[in-house]
C-alpha positions as CSV (number, residue, x, y, z in Angstrom):
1,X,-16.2,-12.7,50.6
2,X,-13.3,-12.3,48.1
3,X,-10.4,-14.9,49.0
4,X,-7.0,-15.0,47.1
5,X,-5.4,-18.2,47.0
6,X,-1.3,-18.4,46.3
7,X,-1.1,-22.1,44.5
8,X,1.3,-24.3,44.5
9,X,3.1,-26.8,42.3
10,X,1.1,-25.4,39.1
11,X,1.6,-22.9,36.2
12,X,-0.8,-20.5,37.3
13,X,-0.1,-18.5,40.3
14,X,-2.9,-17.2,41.7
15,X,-6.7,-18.1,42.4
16,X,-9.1,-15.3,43.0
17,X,-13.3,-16.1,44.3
18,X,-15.8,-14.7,46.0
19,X,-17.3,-17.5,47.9
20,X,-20.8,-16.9,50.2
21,X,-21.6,-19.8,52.8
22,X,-20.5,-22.3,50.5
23,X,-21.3,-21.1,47.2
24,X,-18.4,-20.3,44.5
25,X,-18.7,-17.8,42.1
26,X,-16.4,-15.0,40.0
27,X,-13.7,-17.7,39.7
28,X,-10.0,-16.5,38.0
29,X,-6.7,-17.7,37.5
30,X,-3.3,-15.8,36.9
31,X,-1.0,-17.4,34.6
32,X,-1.6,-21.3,33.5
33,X,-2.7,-22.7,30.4
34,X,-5.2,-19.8,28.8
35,X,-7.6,-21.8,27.5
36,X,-8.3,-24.4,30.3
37,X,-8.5,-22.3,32.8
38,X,-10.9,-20.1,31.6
39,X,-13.2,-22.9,30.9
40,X,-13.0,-24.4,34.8
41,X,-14.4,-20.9,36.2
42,X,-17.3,-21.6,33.6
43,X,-17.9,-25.0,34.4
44,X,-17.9,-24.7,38.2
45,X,-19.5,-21.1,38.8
46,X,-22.0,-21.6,41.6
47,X,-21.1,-24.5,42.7
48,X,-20.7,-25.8,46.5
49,X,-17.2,-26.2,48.1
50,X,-18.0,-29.8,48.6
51,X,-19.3,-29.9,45.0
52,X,-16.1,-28.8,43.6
53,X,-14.0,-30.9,46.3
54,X,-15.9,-34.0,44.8
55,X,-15.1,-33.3,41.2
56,X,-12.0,-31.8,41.3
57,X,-10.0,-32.9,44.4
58,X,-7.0,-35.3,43.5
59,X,-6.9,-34.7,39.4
60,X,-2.7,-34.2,38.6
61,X,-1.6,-32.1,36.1
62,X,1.7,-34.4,34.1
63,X,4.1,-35.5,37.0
64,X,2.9,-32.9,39.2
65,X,1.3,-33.8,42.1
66,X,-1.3,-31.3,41.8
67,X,-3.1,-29.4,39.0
68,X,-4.8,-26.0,38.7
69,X,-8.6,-27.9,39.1
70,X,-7.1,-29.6,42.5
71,X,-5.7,-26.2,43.6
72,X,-9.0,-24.4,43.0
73,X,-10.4,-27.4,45.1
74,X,-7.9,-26.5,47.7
75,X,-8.8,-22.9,47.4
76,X,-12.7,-23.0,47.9
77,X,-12.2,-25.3,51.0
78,X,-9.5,-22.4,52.1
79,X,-11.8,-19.9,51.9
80,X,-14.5,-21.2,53.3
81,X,-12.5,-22.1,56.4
82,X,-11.5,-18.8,56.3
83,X,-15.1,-17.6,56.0
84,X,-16.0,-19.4,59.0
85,X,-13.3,-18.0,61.1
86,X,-14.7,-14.8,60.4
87,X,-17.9,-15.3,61.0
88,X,-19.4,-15.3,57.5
89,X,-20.7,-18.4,57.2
């Protein structure tokens, strides 16, 4: 399934995966910092929700409360709730 996540509270603005049972994969961001958030999707392709929830959950970005790692966190457990509302998973 495809999932679009609006973040909050970050640079970027958008988080686009396709996520299957609880697999991650085709990870992007919209706007943030270039470099860094090209390098997450890398890292963390294929990778459970909980996976992801474990490593990146909780990690703030200056005097944010949040960071684009925590909101892609909050956008794989998103989607997979969404997932299971559907039926997918």
């Amino acid at each position: 399934m495809e999932y679009t996540y609006k973040t909050q509270d970050t640079c970027s603005t958008e988080i686009k995966l396709n996520i299957d049972g609880n697999v991650v994969t085709n990870i992007s961001f919209t706007g943030g910092c270039n470099g860094n958030l090209k390098a997450i999707p890398l890292l963390v392709d294929g990778w459970t929700v909980e996976e992801i929830e474990k490593k990146l959950s909780g990690v703030i970005c200056g005097r944010r409360p949040t960071s684009c790692a925590d909101q892609l966190a909050r956008a794989c457990r998103a989607a997979y709730e969404e997932q299971k509302e559907e039926g997918q998973a």
